[in-house]
GUTORKOL-105543 format. One record per atom (N, C-alpha, C, O): atom name; z, y, x. Coordinates in nm, 2 decimals. Layout:
N
<rec "CA" <Z Y X>>
...
// end
This chain:
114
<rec "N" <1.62 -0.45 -0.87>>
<rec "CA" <1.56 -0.47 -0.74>>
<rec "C" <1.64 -0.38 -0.64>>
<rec "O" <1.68 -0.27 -0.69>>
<rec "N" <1.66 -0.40 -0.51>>
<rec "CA" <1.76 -0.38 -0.43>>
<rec "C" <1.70 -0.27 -0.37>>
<rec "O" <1.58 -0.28 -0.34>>
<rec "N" <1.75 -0.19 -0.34>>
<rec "CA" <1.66 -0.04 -0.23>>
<rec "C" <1.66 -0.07 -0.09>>
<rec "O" <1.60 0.00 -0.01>>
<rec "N" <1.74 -0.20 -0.04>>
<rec "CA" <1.72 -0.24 0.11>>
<rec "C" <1.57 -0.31 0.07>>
<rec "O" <1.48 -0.24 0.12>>
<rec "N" <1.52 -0.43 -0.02>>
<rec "CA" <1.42 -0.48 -0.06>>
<rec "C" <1.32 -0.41 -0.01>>
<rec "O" <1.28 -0.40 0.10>>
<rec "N" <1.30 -0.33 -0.17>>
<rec "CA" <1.14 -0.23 -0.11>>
<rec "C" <1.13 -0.16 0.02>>
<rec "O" <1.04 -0.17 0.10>>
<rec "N" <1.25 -0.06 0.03>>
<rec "CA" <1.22 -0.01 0.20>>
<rec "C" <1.22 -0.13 0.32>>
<rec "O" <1.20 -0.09 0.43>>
<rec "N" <1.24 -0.24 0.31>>
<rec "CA" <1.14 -0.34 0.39>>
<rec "C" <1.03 -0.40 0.35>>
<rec "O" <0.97 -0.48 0.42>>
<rec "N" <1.01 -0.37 0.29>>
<rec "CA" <0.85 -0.39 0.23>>
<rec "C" <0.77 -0.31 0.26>>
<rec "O" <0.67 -0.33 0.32>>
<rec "N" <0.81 -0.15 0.21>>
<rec "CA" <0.71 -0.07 0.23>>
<rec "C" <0.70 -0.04 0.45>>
<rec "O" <0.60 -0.01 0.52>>
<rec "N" <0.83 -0.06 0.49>>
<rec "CA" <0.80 -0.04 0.65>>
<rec "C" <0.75 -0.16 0.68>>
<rec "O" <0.70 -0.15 0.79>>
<rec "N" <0.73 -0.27 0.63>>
<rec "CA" <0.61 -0.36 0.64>>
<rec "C" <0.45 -0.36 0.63>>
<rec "O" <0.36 -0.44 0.68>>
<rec "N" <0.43 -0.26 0.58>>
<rec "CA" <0.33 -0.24 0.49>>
<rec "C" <0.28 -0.11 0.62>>
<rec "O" <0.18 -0.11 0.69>>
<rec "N" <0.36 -0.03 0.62>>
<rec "CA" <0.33 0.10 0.72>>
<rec "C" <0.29 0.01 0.84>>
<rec "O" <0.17 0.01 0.88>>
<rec "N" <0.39 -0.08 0.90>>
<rec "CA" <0.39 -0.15 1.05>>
<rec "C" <0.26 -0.22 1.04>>
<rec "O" <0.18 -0.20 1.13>>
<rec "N" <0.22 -0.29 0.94>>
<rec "CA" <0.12 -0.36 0.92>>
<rec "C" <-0.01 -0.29 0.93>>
<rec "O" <-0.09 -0.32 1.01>>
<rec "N" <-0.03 -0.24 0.87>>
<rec "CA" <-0.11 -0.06 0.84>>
<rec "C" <-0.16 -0.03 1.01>>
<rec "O" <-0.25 -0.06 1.08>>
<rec "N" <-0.03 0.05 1.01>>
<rec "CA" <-0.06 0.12 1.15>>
<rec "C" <-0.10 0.02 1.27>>
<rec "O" <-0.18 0.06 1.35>>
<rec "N" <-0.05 -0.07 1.28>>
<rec "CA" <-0.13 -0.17 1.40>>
<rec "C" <-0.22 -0.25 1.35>>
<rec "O" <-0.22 -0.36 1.40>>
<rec "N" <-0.31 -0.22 1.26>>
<rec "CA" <-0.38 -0.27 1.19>>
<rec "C" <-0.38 -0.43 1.21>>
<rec "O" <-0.49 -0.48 1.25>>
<rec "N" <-0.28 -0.51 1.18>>
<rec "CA" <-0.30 -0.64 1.15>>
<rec "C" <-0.36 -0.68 0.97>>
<rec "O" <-0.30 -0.70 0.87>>
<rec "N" <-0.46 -0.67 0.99>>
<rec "CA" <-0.51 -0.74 0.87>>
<rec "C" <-0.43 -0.82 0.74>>
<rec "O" <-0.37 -0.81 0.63>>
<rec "N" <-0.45 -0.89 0.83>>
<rec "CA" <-0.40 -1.10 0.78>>
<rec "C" <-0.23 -1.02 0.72>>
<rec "O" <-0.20 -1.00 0.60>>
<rec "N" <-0.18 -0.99 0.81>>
<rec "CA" <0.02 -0.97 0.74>>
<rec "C" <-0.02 -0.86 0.62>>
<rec "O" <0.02 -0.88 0.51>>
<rec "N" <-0.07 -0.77 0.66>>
<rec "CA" <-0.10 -0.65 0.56>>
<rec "C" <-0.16 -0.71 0.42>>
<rec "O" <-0.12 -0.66 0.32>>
<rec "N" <-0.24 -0.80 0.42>>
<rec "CA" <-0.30 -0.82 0.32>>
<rec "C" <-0.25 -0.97 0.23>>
<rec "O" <-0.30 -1.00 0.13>>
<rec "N" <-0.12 -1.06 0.34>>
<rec "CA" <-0.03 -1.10 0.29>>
<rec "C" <0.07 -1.08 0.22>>
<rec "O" <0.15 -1.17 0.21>>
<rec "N" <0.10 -0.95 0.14>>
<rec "CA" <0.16 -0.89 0.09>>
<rec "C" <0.15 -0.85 -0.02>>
<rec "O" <0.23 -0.78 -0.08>>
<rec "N" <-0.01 -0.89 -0.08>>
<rec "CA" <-0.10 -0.86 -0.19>>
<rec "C" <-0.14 -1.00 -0.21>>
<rec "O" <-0.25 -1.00 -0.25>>
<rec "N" <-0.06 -1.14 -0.19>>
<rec "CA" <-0.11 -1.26 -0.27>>
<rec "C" <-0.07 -1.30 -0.40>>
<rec "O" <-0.12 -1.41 -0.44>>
<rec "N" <0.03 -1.21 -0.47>>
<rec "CA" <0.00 -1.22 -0.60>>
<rec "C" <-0.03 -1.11 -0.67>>
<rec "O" <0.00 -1.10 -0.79>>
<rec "N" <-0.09 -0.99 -0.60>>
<rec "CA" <-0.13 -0.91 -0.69>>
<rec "C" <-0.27 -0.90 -0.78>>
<rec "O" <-0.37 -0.95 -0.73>>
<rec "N" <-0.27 -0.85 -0.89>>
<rec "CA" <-0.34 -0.92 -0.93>>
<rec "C" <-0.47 -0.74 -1.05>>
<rec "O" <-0.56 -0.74 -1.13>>
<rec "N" <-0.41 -0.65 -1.00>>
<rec "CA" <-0.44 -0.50 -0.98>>
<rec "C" <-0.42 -0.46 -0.85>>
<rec "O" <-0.32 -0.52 -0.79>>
<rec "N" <-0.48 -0.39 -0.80>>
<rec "CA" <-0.50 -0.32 -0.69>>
<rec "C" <-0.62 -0.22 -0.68>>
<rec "O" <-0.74 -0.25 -0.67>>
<rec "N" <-0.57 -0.10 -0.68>>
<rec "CA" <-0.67 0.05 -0.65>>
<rec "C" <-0.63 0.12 -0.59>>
<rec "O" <-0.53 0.19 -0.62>>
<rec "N" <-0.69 0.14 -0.50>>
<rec "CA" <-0.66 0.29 -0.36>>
<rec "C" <-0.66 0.38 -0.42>>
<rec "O" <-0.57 0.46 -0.39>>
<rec "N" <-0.76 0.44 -0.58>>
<rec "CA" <-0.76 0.55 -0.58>>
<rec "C" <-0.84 0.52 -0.72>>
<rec "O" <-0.92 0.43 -0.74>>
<rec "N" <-0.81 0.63 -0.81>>
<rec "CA" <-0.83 0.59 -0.98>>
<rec "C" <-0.99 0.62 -1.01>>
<rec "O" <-1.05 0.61 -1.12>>
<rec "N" <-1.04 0.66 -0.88>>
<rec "CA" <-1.22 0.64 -0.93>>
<rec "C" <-1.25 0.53 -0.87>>
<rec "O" <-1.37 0.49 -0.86>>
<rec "N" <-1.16 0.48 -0.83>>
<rec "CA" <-1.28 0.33 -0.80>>
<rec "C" <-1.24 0.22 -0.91>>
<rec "O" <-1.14 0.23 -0.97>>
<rec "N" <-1.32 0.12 -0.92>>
<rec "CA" <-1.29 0.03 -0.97>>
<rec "C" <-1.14 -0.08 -0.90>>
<rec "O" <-1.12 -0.09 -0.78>>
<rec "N" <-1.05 -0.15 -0.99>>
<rec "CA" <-0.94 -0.20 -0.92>>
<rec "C" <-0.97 -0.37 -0.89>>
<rec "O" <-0.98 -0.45 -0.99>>
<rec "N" <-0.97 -0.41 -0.77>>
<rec "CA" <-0.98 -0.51 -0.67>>
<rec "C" <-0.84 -0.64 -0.83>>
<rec "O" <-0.74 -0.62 -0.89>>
<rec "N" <-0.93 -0.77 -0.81>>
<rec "CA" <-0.82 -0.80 -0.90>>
<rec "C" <-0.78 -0.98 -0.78>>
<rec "O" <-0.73 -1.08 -0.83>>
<rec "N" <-0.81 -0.97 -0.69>>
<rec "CA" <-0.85 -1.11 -0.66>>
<rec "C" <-0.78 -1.07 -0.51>>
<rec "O" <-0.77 -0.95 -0.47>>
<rec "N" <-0.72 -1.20 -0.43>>
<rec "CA" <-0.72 -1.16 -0.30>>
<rec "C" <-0.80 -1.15 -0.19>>
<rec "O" <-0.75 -1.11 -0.08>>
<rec "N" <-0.91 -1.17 -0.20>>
<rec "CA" <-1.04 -1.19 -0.17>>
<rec "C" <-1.10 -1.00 -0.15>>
<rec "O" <-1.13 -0.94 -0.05>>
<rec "N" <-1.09 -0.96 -0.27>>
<rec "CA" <-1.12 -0.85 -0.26>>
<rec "C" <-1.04 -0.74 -0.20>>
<rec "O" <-1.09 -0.63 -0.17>>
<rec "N" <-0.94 -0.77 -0.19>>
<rec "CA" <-0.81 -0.65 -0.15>>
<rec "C" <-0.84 -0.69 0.00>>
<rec "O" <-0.87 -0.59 0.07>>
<rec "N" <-0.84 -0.82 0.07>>
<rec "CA" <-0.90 -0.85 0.20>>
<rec "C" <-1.03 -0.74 0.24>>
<rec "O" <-1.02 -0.65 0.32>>
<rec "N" <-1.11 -0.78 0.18>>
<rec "CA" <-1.24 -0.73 0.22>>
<rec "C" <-1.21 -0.54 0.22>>
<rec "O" <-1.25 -0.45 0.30>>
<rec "N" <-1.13 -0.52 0.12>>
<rec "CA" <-1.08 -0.36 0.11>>
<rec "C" <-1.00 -0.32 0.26>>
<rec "O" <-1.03 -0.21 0.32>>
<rec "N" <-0.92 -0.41 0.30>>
<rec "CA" <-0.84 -0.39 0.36>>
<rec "C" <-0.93 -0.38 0.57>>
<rec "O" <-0.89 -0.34 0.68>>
<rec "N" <-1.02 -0.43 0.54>>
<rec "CA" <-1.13 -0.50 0.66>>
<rec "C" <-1.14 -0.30 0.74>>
<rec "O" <-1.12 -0.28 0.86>>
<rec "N" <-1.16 -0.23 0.68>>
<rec "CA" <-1.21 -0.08 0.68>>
<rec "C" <-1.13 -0.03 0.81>>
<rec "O" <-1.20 0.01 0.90>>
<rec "N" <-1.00 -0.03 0.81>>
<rec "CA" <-0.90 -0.02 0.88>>
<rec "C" <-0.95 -0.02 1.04>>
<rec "O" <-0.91 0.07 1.11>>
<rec "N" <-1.02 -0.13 1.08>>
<rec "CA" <-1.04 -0.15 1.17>>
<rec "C" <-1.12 -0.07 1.31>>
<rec "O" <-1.13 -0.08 1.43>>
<rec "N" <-1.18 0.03 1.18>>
<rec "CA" <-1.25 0.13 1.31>>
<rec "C" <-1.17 0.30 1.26>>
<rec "O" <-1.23 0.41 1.28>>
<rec "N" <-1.09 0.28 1.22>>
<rec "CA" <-0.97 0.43 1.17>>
<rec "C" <-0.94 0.45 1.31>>
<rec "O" <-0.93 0.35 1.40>>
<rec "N" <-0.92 0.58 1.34>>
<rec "CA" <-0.80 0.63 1.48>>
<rec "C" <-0.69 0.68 1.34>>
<rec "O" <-0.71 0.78 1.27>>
<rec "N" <-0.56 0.55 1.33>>
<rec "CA" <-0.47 0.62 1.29>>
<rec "C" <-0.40 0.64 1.37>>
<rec "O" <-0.37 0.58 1.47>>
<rec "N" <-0.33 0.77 1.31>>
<rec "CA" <-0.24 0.89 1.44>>
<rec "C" <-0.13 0.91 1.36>>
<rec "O" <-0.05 0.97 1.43>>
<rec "N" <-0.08 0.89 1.21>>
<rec "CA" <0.04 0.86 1.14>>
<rec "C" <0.04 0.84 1.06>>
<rec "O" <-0.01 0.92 0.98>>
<rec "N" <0.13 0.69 0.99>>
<rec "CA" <0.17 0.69 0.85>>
<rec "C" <0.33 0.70 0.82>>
<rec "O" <0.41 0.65 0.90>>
<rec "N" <0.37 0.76 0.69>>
<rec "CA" <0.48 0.81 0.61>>
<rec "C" <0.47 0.73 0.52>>
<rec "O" <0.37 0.71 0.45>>
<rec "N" <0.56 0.68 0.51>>
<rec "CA" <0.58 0.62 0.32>>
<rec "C" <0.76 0.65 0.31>>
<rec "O" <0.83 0.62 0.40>>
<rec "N" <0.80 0.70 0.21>>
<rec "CA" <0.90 0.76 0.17>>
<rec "C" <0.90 0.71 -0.01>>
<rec "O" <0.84 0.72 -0.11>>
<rec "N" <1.02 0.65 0.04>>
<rec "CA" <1.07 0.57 -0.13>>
<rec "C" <1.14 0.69 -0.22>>
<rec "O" <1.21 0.78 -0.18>>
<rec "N" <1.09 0.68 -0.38>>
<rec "CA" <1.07 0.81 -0.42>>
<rec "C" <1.20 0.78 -0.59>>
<rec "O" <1.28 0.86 -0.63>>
<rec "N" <1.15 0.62 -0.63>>
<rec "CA" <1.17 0.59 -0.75>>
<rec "C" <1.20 0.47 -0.73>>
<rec "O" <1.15 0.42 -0.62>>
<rec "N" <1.28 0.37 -0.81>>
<rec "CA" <1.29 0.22 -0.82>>
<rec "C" <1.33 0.26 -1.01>>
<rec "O" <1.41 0.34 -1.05>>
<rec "N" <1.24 0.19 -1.08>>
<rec "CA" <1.28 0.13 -1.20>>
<rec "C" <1.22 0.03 -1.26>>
<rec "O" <1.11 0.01 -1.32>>
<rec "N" <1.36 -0.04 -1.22>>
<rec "CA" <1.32 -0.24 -1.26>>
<rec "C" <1.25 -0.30 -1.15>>
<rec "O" <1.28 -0.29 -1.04>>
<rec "N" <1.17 -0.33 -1.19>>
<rec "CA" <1.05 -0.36 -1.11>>
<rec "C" <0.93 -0.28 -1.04>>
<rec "O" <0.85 -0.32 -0.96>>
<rec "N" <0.93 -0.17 -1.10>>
<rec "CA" <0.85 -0.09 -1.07>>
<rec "C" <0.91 -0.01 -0.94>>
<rec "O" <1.03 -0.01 -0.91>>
<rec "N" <0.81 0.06 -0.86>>
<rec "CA" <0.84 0.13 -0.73>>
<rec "C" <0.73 0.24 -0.70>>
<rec "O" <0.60 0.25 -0.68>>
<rec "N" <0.82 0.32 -0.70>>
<rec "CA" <0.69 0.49 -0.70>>
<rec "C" <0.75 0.54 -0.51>>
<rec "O" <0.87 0.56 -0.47>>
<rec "N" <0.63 0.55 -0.44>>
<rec "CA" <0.65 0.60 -0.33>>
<rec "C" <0.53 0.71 -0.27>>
<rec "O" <0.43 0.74 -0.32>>
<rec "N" <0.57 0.75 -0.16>>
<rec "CA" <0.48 0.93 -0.12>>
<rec "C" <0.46 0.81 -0.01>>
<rec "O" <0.53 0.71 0.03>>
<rec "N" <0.33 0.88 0.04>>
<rec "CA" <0.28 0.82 0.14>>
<rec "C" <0.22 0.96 0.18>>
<rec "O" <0.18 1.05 0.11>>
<rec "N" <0.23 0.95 0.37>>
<rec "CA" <0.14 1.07 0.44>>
<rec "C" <0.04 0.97 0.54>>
<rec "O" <0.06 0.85 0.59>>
<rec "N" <-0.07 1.06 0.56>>
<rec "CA" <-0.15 0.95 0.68>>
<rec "C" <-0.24 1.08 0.75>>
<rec "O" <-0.30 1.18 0.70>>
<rec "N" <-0.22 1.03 0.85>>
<rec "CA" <-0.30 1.11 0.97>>
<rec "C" <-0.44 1.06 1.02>>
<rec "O" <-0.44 1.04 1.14>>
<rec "N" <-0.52 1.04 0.97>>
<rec "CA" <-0.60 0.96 1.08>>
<rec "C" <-0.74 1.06 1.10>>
<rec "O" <-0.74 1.17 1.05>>
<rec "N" <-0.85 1.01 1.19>>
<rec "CA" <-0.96 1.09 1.24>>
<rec "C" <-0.96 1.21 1.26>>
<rec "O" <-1.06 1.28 1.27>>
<rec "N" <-0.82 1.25 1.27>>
<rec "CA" <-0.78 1.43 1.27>>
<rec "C" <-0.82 1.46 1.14>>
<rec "O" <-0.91 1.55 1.12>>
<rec "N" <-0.77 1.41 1.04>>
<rec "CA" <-0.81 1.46 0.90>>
<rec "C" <-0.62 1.39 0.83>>
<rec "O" <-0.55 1.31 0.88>>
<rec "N" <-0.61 1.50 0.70>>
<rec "CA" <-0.44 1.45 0.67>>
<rec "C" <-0.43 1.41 0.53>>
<rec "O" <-0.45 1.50 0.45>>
<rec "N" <-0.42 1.30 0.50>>
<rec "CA" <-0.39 1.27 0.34>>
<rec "C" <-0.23 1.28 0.27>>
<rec "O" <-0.13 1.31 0.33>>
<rec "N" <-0.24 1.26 0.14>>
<rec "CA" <-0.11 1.26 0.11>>
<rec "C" <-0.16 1.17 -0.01>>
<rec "O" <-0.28 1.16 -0.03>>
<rec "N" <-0.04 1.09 -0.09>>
<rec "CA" <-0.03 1.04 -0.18>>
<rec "C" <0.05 0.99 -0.22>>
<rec "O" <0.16 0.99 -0.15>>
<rec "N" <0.05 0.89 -0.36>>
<rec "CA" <0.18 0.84 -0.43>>
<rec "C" <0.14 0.69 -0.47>>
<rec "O" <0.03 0.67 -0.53>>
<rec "N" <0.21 0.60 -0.44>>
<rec "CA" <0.18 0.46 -0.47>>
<rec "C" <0.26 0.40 -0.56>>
<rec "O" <0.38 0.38 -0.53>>
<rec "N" <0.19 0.35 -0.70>>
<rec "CA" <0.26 0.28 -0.82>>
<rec "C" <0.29 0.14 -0.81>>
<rec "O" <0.23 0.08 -0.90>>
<rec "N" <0.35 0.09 -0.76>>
<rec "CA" <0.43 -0.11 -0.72>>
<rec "C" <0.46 -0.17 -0.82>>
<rec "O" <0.54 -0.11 -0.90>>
<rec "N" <0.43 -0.28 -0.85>>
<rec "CA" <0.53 -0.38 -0.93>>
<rec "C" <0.48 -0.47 -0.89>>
<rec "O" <0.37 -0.51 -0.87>>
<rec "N" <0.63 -0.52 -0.89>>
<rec "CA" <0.66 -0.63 -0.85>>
<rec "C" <0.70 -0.76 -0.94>>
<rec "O" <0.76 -0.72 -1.04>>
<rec "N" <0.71 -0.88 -0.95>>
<rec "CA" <0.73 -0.98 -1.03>>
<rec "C" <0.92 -1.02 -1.00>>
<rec "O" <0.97 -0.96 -0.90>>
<rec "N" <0.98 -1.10 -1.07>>
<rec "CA" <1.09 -1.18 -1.06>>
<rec "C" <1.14 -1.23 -0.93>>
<rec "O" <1.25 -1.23 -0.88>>
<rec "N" <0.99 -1.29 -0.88>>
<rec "CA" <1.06 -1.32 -0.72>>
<rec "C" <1.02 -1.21 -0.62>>
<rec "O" <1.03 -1.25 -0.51>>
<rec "N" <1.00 -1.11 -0.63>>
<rec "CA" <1.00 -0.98 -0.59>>
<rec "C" <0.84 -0.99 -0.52>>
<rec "O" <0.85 -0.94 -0.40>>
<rec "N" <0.69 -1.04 -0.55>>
<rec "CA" <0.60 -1.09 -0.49>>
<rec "C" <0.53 -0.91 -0.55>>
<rec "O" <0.59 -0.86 -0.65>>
<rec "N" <0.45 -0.85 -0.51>>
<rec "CA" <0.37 -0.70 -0.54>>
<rec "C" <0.23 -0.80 -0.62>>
<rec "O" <0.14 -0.88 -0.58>>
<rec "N" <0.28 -0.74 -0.75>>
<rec "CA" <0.17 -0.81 -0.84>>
<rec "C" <0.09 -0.69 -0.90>>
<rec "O" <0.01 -0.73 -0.98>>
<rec "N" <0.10 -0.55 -0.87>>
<rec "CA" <0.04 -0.45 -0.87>>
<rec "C" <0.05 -0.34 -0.80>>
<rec "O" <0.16 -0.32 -0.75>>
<rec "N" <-0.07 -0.24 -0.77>>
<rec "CA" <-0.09 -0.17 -0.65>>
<rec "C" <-0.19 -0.07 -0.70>>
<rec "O" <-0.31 -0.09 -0.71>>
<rec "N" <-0.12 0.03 -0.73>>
<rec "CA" <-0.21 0.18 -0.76>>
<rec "C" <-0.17 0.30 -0.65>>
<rec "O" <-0.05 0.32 -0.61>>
<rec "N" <-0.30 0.40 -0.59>>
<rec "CA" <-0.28 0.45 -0.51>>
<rec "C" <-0.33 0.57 -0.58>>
<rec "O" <-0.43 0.55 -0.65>>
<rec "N" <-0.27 0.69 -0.57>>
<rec "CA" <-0.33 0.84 -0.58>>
<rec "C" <-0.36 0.94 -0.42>>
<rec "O" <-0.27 1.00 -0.37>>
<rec "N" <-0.45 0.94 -0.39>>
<rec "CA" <-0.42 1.01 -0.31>>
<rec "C" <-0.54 1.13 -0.28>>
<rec "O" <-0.65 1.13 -0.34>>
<rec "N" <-0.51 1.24 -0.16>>
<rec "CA" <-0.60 1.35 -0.15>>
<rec "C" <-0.59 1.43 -0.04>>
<rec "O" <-0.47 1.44 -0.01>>
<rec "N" <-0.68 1.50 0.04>>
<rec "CA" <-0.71 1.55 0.18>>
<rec "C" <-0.60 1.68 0.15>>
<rec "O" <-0.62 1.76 0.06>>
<rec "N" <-0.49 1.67 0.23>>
<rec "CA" <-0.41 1.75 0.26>>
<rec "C" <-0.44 1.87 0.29>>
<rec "O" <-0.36 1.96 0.32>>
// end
């Protein structure tokens, strides 16, 4: 997998994010088939659910996101993410894989109040 690839994906995912378009952001997760923000919750396996996950966004004051490409192997993609929002600072690391036609068929998030 190509490192131009994922760093257009992930500044997809930020742009998407931060101007909170739903719909593109959550177009990005149509073949994933794992998805968890964070290892105590249960993981979203459906697109349906990563939508409704994704719905939250909508009353955030986000004030910045970082995502910084960390790892590529194979298919897999390890990245640091920073986020600013309600005057409060997160940090974290996001586990990716991706399938053959390069579609994000999994989506694990670690993260914690800076």
């Amino acid at each position: 997998m190509e490192r131009k690839f994922v760093n257009d994906w992930l500044d997809k995912l930020k742009q998407y994010w931060f101007s909170k378009d739903i719909n593109k952001a959550v177009s990005l997760f149509n073949k994933t088939t794992f998805y968890q923000e964070t290892p105590f919750m249960k993981p979203y396996t459906n697109i349906k659910e990563i939508n409704k996950e994704w719905q939250h966004i909508k009353n955030e004051n986000i004030q910045s996101i970082e995502i910084k490409l960390l790892a590529i192997d194979n298919y897999t993609v390890i990245a640091e993410w920073l986020l600013k929002q309600n005057d409060e600072e997160y940090d974290g690391i996001y586990e990716i894989k991706f399938n053959e036609n390069l579609e994000c068929t999994y989506f694990k998030s670690w993260e914690m109040i800076k």
